[in-house]
C-alpha positions in Angstrom: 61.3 86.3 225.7 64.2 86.3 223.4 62.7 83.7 221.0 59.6 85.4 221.0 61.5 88.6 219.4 63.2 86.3 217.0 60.1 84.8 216.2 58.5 88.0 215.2 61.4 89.0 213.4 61.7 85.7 211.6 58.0 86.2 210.4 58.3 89.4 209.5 61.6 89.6 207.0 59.5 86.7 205.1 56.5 88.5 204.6 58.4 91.2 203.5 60.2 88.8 201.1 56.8 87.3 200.4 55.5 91.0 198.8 58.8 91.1 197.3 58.6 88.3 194.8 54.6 89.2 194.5 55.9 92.2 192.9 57.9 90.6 190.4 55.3 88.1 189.4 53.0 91.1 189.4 54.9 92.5 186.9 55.3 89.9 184.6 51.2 89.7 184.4 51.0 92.7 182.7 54.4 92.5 180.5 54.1 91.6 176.9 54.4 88.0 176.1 57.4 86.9 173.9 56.8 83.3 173.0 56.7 82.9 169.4 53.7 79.9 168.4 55.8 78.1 166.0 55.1 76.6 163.7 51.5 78.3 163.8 52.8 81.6 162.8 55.6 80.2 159.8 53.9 82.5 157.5 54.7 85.7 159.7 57.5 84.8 161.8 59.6 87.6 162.6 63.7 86.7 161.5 66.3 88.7 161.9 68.0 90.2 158.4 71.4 89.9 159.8 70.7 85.9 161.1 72.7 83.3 159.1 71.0 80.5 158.4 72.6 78.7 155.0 74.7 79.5 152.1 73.6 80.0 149.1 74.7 81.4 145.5 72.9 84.3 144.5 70.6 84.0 141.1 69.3 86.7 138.9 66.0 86.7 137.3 67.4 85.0 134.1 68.7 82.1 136.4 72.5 83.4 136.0 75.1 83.6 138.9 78.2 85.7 139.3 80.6 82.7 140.6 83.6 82.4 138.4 84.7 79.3 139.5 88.1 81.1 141.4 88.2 79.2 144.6 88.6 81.9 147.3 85.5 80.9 149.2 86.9 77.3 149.3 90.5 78.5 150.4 89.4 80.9 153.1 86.9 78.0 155.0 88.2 77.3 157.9 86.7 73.5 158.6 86.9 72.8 154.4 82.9 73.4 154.5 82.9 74.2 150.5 84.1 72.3 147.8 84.0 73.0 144.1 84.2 71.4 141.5 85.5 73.0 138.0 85.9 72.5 134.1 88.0 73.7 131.1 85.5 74.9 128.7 86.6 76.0 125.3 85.6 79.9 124.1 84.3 80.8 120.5 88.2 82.2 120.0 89.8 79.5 120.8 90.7 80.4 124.5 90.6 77.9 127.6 88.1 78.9 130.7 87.3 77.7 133.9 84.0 77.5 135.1 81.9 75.8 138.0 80.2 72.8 137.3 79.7 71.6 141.0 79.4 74.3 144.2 79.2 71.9 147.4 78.5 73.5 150.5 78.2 71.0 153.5 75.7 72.7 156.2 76.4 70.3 159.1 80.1 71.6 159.7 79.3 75.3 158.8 80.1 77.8 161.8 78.9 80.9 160.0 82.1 82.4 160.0 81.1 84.5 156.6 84.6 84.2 155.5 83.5 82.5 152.1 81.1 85.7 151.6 82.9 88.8 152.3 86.4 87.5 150.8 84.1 86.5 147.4 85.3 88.9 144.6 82.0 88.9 142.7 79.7 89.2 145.0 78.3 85.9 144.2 77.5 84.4 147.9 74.9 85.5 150.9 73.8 83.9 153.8 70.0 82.9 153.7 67.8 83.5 157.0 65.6 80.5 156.4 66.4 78.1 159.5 64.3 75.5 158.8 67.1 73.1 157.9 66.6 69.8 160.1 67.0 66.8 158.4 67.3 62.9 159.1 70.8 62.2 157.6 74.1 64.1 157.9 74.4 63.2 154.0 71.0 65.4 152.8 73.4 68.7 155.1 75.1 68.6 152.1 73.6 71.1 149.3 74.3 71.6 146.1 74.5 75.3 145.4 74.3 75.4 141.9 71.1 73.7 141.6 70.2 75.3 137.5 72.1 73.9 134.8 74.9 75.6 133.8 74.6 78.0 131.0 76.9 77.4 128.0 79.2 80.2 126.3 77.6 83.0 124.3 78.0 82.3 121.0 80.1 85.0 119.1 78.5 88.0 116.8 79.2 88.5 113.4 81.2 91.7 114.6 83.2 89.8 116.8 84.0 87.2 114.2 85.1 89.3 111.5 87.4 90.8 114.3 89.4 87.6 114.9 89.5 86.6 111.9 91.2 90.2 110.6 93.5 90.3 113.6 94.6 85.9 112.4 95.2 87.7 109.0 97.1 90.5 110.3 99.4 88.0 112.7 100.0 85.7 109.2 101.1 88.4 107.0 103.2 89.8 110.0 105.0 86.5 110.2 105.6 86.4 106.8 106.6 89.8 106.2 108.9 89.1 109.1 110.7 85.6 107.6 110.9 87.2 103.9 112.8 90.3 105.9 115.1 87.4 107.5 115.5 85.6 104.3 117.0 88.7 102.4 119.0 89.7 105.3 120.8 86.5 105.3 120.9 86.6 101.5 122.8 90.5 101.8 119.3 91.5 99.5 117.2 94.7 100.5 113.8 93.7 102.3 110.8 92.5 99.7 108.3 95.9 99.5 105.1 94.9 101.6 101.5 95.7 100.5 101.2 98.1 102.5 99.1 100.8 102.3 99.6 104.5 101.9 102.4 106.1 104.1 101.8 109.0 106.3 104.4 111.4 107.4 105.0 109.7 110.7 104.7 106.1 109.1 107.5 107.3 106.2 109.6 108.5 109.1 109.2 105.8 111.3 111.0 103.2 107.9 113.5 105.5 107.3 114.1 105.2 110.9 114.8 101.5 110.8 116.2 101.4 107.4 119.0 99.4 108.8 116.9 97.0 110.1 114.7 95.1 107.8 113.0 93.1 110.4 111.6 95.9 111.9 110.6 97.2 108.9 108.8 94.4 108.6 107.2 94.8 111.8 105.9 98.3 111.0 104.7 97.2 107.5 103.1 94.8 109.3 101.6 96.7 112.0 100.3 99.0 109.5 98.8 96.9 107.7 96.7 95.8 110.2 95.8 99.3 111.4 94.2 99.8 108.1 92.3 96.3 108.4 90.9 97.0 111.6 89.9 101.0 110.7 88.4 99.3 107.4 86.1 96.8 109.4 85.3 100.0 112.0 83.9 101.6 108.4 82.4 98.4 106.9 80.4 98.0 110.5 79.6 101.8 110.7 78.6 101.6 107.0 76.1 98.6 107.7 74.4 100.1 111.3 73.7 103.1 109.1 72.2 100.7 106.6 70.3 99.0 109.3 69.1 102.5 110.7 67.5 103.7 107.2 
């Protein structure tokens, strides 16, 4: 009698187990399916904006980037992911500047950190969304950011020409104003009178102030000098965009 109970018992619990799991499967018939058909739908597919996929240097519509070649993303990787790879270009003045000529970026040992892009001080990287990024060799994971030529330096107005070369002139006659000043101080003979133009009240005040000290006479003969070359080239430029303008 007893395993006749049990038996009933027995069958029971799995029926009831039986509409248990029905209900689940039920459920799932009439739930929204979430399988994506790729690559049938690559056209459409729905990506997350916030999903990192591959670095990449961000371009502008006249093929320029923002990267100035200072190595923060490089010093910030973790697993040495990025590698750059820099030159010394010479400037129209005469100056010395860095700037990128390689930006290597070596997608097999990326872990999406984002290190390289929020630590970047001109906003000059982003992460990409676009995952399709299998390959046959480990070597063709290595990408080469800067993939346009690199632009060479601006070359320099007529404005800013004239500029340096008033500001050279106003350094020469400064050093030389300031050796003649030496050369009569060591010969006990008053400073040599500097073409200088016009004095002011403050600029008359400022001499007698130094009158004891002909090198820095010099200096403020000097520094006037080129106050009135620079406010001369202001008026010459005015006088010309006027010109230009009628």
């Amino acid at each position: 009698m007893g395993s006749v109970k049990e038996y009933f018992s027995n069958l029971g619990s799995g029926i009831a187990s039986l509409i248990k799991g029905m209900q689940v499967t039920g459920k799932e018939f009439v739930t929204p399916k979430i399988t994506e058909e790729y690559p049938d739908n690559r056209d459409n597919l729905p990506v997350a904006d916030r999903f990192r996929a591959i670095l990449t240097l961000k371009y502008d519509d006249q093929g320029n980037h923002k990267c100035i070649a200072c190595g923060t993303c490089e010093r910030v990787c973790p697993n040495g992911t990025i590698k750059l790879d820099t030159k010394m270009v010479e400037t129209w003045d005469g100056k010395k500047k860095k700037k990128l000529d390689k930006y290597l970026y070596d997608l097999g040992s990326c872990t999406f950190c984002q290190l390289c892009v929020t630590n970047c001080p001109t906003d000059a990287l982003e992460f990409s969304n676009d995952f399709e990024q299998a390959v046959f060799t480990r070597g063709k994971l290595v990408k080469h950011l800067n993939y346009l030529p690199e632009k060479e330096e601006p070359k320099p107005t007529p404005e800013q020409i004239a500029k340096l070369q008033a500001e050279k002139e106003a350094k020469l006659a400064a050093a030389k104003a300031a050796a003649a000043a030496k050369k009569a101080a060591a010969a006990g003979e008053p400073a040599p009178a500097s073409a200088a133009p016009e004095l002011d009240e403050k600029a008359k005040k400022a001499l007698e102030a130094a009158a004891g000290d002909p090198e820095k006479q010099a200096k403020i003969r000097a520094a006037l000098e080129k106050a009135a070359q620079l406010k001369a080239q202001k008026a010459a430029a005015a006088g010309n965009n006027q010109a230009d303008n009628n």
